[in-house]
Structures are given as C-alpha cells and as structure tokens.
C-alpha positions in Angstrom: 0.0 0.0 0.0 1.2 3.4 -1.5 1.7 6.0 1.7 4.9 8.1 1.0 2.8 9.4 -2.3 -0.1 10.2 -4.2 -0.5 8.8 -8.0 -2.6 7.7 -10.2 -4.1 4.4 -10.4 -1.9 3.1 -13.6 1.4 4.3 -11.9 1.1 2.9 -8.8 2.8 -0.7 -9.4 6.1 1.2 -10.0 5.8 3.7 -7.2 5.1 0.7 -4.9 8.3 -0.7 -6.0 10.1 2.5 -5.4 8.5 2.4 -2.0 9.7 -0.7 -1.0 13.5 0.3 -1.9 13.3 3.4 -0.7 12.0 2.8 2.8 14.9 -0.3 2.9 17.3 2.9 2.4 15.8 4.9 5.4 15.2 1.9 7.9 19.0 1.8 8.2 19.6 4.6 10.0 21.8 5.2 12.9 22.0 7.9 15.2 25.5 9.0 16.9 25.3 12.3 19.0 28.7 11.6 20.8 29.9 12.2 17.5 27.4 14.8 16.2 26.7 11.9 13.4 23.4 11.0 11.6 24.3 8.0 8.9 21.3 6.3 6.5 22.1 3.4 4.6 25.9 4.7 5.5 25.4 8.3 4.3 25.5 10.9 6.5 23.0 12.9 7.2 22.1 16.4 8.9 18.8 17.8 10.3 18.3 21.6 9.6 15.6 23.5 10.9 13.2 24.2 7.8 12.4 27.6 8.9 16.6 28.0 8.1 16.0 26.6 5.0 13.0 28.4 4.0 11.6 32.0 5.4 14.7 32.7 6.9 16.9 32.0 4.5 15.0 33.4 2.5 15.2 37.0 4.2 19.1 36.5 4.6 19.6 36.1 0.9 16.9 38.8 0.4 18.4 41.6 2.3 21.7 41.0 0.2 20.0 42.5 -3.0 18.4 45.0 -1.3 19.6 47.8 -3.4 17.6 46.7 -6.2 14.0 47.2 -5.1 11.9 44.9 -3.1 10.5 43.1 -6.5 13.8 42.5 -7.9 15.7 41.2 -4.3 12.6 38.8 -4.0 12.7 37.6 -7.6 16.8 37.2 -7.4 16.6 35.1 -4.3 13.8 32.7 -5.5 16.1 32.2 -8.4 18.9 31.8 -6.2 16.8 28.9 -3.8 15.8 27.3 -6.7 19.2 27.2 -8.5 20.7 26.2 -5.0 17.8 23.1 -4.9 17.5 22.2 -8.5 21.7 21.4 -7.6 21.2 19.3 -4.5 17.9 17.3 -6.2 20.3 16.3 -8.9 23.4 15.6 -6.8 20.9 13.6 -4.3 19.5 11.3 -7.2 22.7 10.5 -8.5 24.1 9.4 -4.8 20.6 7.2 -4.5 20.7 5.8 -7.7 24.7 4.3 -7.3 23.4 3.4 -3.9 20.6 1.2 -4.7 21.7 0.2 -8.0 18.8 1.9 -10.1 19.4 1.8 -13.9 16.0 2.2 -14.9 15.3 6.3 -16.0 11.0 5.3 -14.8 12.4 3.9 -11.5 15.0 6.7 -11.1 12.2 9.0 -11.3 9.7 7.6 -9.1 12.0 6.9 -6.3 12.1 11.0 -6.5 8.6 11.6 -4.6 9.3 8.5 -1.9 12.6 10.0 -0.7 11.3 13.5 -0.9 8.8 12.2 1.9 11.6 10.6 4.0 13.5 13.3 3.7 10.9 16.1 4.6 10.6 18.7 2.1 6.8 17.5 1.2 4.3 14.7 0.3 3.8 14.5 -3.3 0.3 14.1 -5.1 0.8 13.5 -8.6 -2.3 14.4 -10.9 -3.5 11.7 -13.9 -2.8 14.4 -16.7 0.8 13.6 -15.9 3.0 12.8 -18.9 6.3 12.0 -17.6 7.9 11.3 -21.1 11.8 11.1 -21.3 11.4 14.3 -24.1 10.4 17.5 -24.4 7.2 16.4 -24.2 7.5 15.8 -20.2 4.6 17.1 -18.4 4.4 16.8 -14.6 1.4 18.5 -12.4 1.2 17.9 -9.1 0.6 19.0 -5.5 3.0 19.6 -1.9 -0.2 19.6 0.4 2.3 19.5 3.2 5.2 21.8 1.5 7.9 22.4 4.4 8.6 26.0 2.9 5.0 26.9 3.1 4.6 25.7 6.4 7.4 27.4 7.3 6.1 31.1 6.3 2.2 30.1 7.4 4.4 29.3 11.2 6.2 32.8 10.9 3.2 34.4 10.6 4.0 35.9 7.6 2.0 36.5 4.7 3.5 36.4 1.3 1.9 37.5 -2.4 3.8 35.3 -4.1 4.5 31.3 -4.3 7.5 30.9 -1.5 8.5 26.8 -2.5 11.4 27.7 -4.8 13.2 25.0 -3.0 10.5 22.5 -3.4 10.2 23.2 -7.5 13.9 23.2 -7.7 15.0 20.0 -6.0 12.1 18.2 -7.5 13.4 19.0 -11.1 16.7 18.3 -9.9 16.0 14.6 -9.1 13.5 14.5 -12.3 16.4 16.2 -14.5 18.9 13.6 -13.2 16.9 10.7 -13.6 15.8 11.2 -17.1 18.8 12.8 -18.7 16.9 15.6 -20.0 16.7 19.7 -18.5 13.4 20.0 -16.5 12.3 23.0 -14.6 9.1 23.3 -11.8 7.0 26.4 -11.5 4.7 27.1 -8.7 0.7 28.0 -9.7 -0.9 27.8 -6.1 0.9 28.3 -2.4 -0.4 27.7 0.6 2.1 30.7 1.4 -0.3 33.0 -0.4 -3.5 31.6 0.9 -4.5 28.6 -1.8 -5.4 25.5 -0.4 -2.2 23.7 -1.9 0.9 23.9 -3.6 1.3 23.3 -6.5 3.4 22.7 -9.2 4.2 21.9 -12.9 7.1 20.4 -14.2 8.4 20.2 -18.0 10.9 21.1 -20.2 12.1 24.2 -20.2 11.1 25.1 -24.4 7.8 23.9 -23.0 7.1 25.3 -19.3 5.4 28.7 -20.6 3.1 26.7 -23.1 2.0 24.4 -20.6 1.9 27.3 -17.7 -0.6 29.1 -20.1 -2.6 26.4 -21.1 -3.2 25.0 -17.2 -4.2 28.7 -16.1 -6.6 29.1 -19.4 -8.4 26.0 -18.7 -8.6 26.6 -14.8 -9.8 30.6 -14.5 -9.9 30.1 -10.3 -6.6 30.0 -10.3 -4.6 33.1 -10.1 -2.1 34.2 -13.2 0.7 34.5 -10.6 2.8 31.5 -11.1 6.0 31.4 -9.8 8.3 30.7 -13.1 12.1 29.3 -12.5 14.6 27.9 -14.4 17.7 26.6 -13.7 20.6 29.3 -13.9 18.4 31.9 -12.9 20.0 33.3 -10.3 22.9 34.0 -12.4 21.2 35.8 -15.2 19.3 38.1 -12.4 22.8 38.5 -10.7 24.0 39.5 -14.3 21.2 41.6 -14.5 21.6 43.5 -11.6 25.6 43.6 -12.0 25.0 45.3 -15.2 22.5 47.8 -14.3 25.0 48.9 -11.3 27.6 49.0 -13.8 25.5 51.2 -15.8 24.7 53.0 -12.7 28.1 53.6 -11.9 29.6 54.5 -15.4 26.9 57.5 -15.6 27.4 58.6 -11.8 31.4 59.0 -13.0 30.3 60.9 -16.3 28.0 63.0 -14.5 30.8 63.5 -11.8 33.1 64.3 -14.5 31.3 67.1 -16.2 30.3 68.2 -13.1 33.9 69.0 -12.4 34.5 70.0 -15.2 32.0 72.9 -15.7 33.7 73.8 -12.2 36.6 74.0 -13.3 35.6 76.1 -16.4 33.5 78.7 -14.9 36.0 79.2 -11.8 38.6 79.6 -14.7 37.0 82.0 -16.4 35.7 83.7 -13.1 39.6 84.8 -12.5 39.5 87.2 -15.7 36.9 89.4 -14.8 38.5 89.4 -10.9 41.7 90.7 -12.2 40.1 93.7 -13.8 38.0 94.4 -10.8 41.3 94.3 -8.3 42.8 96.1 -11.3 40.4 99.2 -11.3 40.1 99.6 -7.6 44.0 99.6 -7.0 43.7 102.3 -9.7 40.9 104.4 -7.5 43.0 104.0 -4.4 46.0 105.3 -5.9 44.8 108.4 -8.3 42.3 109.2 -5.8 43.5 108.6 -2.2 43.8 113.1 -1.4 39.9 112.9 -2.3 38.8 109.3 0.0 38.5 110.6 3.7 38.9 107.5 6.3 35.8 106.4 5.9 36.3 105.7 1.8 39.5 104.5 2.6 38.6 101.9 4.8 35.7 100.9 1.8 38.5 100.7 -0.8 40.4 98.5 1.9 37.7 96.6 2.4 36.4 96.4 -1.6 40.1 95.0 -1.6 40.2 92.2 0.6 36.7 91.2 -0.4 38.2 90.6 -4.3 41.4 88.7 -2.7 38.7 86.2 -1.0 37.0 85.7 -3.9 40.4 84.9 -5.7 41.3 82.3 -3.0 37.8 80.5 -2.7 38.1 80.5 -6.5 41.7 79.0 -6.3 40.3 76.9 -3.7 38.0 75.4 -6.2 40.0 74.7 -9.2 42.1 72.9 -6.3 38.6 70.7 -5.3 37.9 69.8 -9.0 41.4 69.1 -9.9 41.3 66.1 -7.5 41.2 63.0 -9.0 40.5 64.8 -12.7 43.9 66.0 -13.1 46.3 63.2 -12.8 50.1 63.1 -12.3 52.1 60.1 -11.9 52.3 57.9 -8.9 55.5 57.5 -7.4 57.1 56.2 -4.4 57.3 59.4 -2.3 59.5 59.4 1.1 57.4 61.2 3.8 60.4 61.5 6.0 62.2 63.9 3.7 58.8 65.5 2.1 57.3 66.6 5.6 60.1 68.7 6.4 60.2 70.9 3.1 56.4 71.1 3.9 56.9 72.8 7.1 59.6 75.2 5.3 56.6 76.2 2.6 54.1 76.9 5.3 56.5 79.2 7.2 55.7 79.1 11.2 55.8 81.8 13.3 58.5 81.7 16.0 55.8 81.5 18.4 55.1 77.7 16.5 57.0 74.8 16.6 56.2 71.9 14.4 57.9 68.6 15.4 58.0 65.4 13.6 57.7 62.7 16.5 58.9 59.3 14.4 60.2 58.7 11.2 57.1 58.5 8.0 56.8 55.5 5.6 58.0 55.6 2.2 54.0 55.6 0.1 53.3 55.2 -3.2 51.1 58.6 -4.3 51.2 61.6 -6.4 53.6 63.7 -4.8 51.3 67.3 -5.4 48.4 65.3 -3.7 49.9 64.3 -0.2 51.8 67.8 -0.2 48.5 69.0 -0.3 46.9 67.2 2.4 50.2 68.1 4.8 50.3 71.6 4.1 46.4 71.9 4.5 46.4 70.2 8.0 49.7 72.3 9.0 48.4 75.4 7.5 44.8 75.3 9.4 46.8 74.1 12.6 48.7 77.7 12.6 46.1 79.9 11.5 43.8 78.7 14.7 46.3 78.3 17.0 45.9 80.8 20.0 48.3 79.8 22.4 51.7 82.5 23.1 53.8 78.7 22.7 52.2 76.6 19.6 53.1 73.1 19.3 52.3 70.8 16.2 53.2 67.4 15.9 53.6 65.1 13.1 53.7 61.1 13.8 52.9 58.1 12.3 52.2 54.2 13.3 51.9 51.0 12.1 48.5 49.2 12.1 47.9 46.3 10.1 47.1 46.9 6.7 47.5 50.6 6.6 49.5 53.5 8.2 47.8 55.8 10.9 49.0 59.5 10.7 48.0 62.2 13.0 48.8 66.1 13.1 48.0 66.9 16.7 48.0 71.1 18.1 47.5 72.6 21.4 45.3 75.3 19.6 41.9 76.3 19.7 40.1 72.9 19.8 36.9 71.8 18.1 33.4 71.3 19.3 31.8 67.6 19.1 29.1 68.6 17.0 31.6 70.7 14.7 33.8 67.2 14.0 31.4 66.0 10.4 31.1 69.8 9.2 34.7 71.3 9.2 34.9 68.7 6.1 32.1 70.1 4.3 33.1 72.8 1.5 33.0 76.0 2.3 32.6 75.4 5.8 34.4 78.0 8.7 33.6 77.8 12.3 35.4 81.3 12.3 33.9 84.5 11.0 35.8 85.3 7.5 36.1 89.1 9.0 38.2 87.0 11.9 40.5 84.2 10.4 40.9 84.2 6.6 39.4 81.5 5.3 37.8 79.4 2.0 36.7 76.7 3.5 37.8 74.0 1.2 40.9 73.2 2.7 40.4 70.1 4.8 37.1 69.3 2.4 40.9 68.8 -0.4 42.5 66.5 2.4 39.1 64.5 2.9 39.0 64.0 -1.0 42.4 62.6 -1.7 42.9 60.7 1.5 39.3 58.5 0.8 40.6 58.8 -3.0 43.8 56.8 -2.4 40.9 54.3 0.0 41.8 55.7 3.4 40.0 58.0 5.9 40.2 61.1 7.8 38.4 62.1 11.2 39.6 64.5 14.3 39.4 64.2 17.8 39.1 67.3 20.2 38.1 69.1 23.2 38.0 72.8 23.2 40.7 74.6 24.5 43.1 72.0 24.6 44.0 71.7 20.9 42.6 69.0 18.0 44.2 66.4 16.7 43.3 65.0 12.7 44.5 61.6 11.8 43.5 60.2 8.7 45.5 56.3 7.5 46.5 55.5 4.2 46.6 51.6 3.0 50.0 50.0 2.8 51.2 49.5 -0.5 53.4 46.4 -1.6 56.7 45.4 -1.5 58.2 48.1 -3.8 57.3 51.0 -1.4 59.3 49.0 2.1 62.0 48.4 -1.3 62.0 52.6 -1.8 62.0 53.2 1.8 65.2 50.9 2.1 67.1 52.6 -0.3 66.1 55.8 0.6 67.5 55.3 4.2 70.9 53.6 2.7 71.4 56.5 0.1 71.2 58.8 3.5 
C-alpha cells in the first residue's frame, strides 16, 4: 500500500516498487550524537531546521539585494533557492541511484517523490494528466499539500503574495532532470504561502514550461495568473542583471561627476579674468584718488580690496577641489620623512610655533602634489587657529595592520563635538571670515584625496586644549618598504 505518495491508479505498481527500496534505504539509519553523526544506509545525514531553509533563509539572501527594489531582491533570491535546490535534487538522485543500483530512467524518477517524503521537504500528489515522457514532451502537475517551505512562512506568521517553495520546485526537477537525462524545470501556480489551499506545481521542459503554464491557467480561470516561473541558472542571469544595471549606474554617476567638475573647473577659470580687472580698477581708485577718500572711503576701498582677494582664494580653492582625482600626475614612491620637512619650510611658522615630527614617516606610493597638499592643509589650518603664546604641532605616524595611521595633533583652539562631520564640508568656517581668513575647502581637499587613495580622515578634540586630525593610508606592496630601504641607505 502506497503512503509516501499520491498517483494515479496506472502508476502505482512502479511507485510501490520504489517504496519498498526506498523505505529499505531509510530503515538503516543510525544515530551518533557523541559524535554529532546522523548516517542512512551509511550516508551521513544532517537535520536543519526548515524555517533555516526556508523563510529565513529566505530573508538573509533577500536583504543581500536589497539595493535593487523589493520586486527585484525577491525575484533574485527565489532564483537563487531554486538554482541552489535544483543542484542538490540532482546531486541527491545521482548518490541514490549508485546506492541502490537503479538503472532504470522510470524507477530513477519515481523513487524522486518517496525520498522527498523521507526526507521532509513535502508529500507528493501526482495528478493523472501527468506525462512524464523522457522528451520535451515531459509534463508533470502535481501538489505539496504539506510543502515544508510553506509551512514554514504560514508558522512565521508571515504572509506572502507570491508562491515561496522555490526549494521545493527546484530540487524536484533536480531529481527528475537527473533521472531522465533531460533539463526539467518546476513552477509554482498555487501556495499555501499566499492563501490557496495547496501547492502546486508543474514540471516540463524548459522550451515547454510557458506553453503548458498558459494552457493549465486558461483552462482553470480560479486560479490566479501569478505563477512562480524558474529555471535553472536563474540566479545567475538576475545576478547579471543587476551587476550590469549597477555597472550602468556607476559608469553614468562617474560621467556625471566628471562634467560636473568639469563645468567647475571652467566657470572658476574663467571667473579669474573678470576678478583681475576688478582688483585692477580699484587699485587704480586708491592710488589716483587717495587726497579725495576721507577714512571712511579708505577703509571701503580696503575693504572692496580684501573682499576681491577672498574671492580669488575661494576661486583658487575650487579649481584645487575639482582638480582632485581629474587631473592626474604620476604615482611615485614618495618618502614622507624627507617631504614633511620641506612642507613645514613652505608653510612658514611663526616663531611663536613649533612643528615637530615625532617618528620617522613611511615611504608611500602617491602623487607627490596630492599628499603635499593634504600636509600643508592640516599644517596650514593648525597655525592659523592656533591661539596659544607657545604653539606646538606634531607630526607622527604608526603601524596598524594593513595601513599606516598619521596624525597632526595642536594645542590650539580645539573643536566642538558637533563641529567634528562639518569642518569637512566645502566652504565650511567655524570662524567669521572678518576674523580668520578662510575658504573653506581646505580640509574638504584632504578629505577627498585621503578616501581617494581608500583611506580615511576624522579629528578628535576638546575645546581649548587643541585637535588632533589623523586620517590612514593603505600600505602599499613590497616596492614601497623596497624605496623606503634605499632611501634610508642613500642617506
């Protein structure tokens, strides 16, 4: 007597055969928790919870593709469960079939249903419409009344608008694939998921799944036109999918990037000429006409004065922005050791300063313009708010893992919490212009080329009692510690 399966009355001779093997295959079966072992019929075995394999797993794979839209994450991960199933159902038969010695493609096949019981993903109820031909002509429609995946998201209290067995279809093809040598895929029509009063399922080739889809859902209106359609490799081709439209994504966020820079660069070029003839004309009033300006004029003209050398340093301070990362120089293996110190000679301390390099800098591979930048930036802002009669500033640098940590630490003004994200914002002062001359896009510079070269930058102070801005910089290979070696013997 047939209990492991449903099928119609002419099959069941040959899925009562298949019963009697298979159940011989699961009564040896021999339990070893001493050892964390499970064997059948000498296989081992594991028991995973289905809610792991099903509704959770589910929402694991699904958060992965999350950037895609809710539609297209769900539709890459039933792909994906199906593609992961259809793999095992395949790898499973084949194991069975050496096992028990099964030649025949109809007993191969029919064992399928029997073990899927033992094993429980489901209870199968084939339907009498079945044709399960070894051609294209295959045609398999049947029911999971007991599908562990739906079970699994009825139990969650979840409720889904699509079919959820993915697993189910795929590993059922699998086994069917495997045993009769031809490509089969499964597509889910009703879920128990979704509300329907089964699951269920057609199987056929995959020139011939649509055709038969169509013709199943024509011929029984009740049903809902939301089948669940798979086919093996699907994950991939979404995965392509969505690989390509990020690509695509990307390639026109760089383009727009690009002429977005480059418009800056243009207008702030051409902003210069104009400038000049402004700074020209007033230097002209304040010389021919300084007997006529009393103090208050004077004071305007002064004022008109600095007001146009702002505009030329914010304007400077732009092309500098935009010139990051557009305007490329070579990279070469630069020695921060002997670089640092001509640094501090260009930004010119006032006695009152003193800048001190605590340890000796790493030899990194970079565009020597770039990393001058980012030094003199950090010195430069360190001097011009430092407020203390005795300024110290000092330089270090240590080892951690896969990068190099630098700091630049004062004993200046210090920095408010809240201040720490916006001082790396263009145009950003926590000053008044009127009081400390500034564009605001110097440390916005040393945020771009430090995250350009794939570090970071970030600063930690307390007010009054100075700041201190580290940023790290990944290590580069062999050739840089080769550069640094040399370096040190040619000195």
């Amino acid at each position: 007597m047939l209990d492991t399966v449903s099928v119609p009355e002419q099959f069941e001779p040959i899925f009562q055969k298949a019963q009697d093997y298979v159940s011989t295959y699961f009564s040896e079966k021999k339990e070893e928790p001493s050892k964390g072992k499970i064997e059948i019929f000498g296989q081992r075995y594991i028991l995973i919870r289905a809610a792991s394999m099903s509704v959770d797993f589910f929402d694991t794979i699904k958060s992965m593709f999350k950037d895609c839209g809710e539609e297209k994450a769900s539709e890459i991960t039933r792909s994906l469960l199906f593609d992961f199933a259809h793999a095992i159902g395949m790898i499973d038969a084949r194991n069975f079939h050496q096992q028990m010695g099964v030649q025949d493609p109809i007993d191969k096949l029919s064992a399928g249903p029997i073990h899927f019981s033992y094993t429980g993903w489901a209870f199968v109820d084939i339907f009498a419409e079945s044709r399960p031909t070894p051609d294209e002509n295959y045609y398999l429609i049947y029911d999971h009344p007991f599908s562990f995946e739906a079970d699994a998201w009825k139990k969650s209290g979840k409720e889904s608008s699509f079919c959820v067995c993915a697993m189910n279809a795929g590993y059922s093809s699998g086994w069917c694939e495997e045993s009769f040598g031809i490509p089969l895929v499964a597509s889910e029509i009703m879920c128990r998921a979704k509300g329907d009063s089964t699951c269920r399922f057609i199987m056929a080739h995959p020139t011939k799944i649509k055709q038969y889809l169509q013709e199943y859902l024509q011929d029984h209106p009740d049903i809902s036109d939301n089948a669940t359609f798979y086919r093996t490799g699907g994950f991939f081709q979404e995965r392509k999918q969505a690989e390509q439209h990020q690509s695509h994504l990307l390639t026109e966020l760089e383009k727009a990037n690009k002429d977005l820079n480059d418009l800056v660069y243009m207008v702030s070029h051409d902003f210069k000429t104009p400038l000049r003839g402004i700074n020209t004309l007033v230097n002209w009033l304040a010389m021919d006409y300084a007997a006529k300006f009393d103090e208050a004029g004077k004071k305007r003209i002064e004022l008109l004065l600095n007001r146009v050398d702002r505009m030329y340093n914010l304007i400077d301070g732009i092309l500098l922005y935009s010139g990051v990362g557009r305007v490329k120089e070579e990279m070469t293996q630069v020695n921060l050791t002997e670089l640092v110190p001509s640094i501090i000679d260009m930004v010119a301390p006032p006695e009152k300063i003193n800048i001190t390099i605590e340890n000796e800098l790493p030899v990194i591979e970079c565009e020597k313009t770039r990393i001058t930048q980012v030094f003199q930036n950090l010195l430069s802002n360190a001097i011009k708010y430092m407020d203390k009669p005795q300024g110290q500033i000092r330089i270090a640098c240590i080892e951690e893992d896969d990068c190099w940590k630098f700091s630049v630490a004062d004993n200046g003004l210090g920095i408010e919490e809240k201040y720490f994200d916006r001082i790396f914002q263009i145009f950003q002062t926590l000053s008044p212009q009127d009081e400390v001359e500034s564009t605001g896009v110097g440390l916005t510079v040393v945020k771009k080329v430090i995250e350009m070269y794939g570090g970071r930058i970030w600063v930690e102070s307390k007010p009054g009692e100075g700041s201190t801005f580290l940023f790290t910089l990944p290590k580069q290979e062999e050739g840089a510690e080769d550069a640094k070696l040399e370096a040190s013997i040619v000195s």
